[in-house]
C-alpha positions, 0 to 999 in steps of 0.5 A: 449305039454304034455298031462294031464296025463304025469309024470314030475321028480320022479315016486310017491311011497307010502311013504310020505315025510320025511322032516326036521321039522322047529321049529316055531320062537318066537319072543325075545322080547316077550319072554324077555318081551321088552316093548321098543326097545331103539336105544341106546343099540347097541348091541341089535340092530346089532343082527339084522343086518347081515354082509352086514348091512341090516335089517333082515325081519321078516321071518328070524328073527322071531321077530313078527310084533309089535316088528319089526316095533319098531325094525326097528325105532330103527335101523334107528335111531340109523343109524341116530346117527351114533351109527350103520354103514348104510354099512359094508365095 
């Protein structure tokens, strides 16, 4: 075991880190004003639905957690109709 005061990687300089500045995601559906996610707009929904056919979380999208939820409704609805394929091949 190491003791308390061992160094691990890098030695620390004065200089803070300069790292990539990540803008905060807005939420689309707010900015647009959607007050309903219809499953019936297609095109809408598969924005949200990257290649392998899962749908994107919240994180990644930015969609906020109200619109996720009827996001979600929506997709799985539209899966339901088959308007949207569960997997893409």
């Amino acid at each position: 075991m190491r003791g308390a005061g061992a160094s691990r990687g890098k030695p620390k300089t004065d200089r803070p880190r300069r790292g990539m500045f990540r803008r905060k995601r807005v939420c689309r559906f707010c900015v647009d004003k959607v007050e309903f996610i219809d499953y019936k707009e297609v095109r809408m929904l598969i924005a949200s639905i990257p290649e392998r056919g899962k749908i994107q979380p919240r994180r990644l999208s930015g969609t906020c957690a109200k619109h996720q939820r009827k996001l979600q409704t929506a997709i799985k609805r539209a899966r339901q109709l088959a308007l949207i394929p569960y997997v893409t091949d």
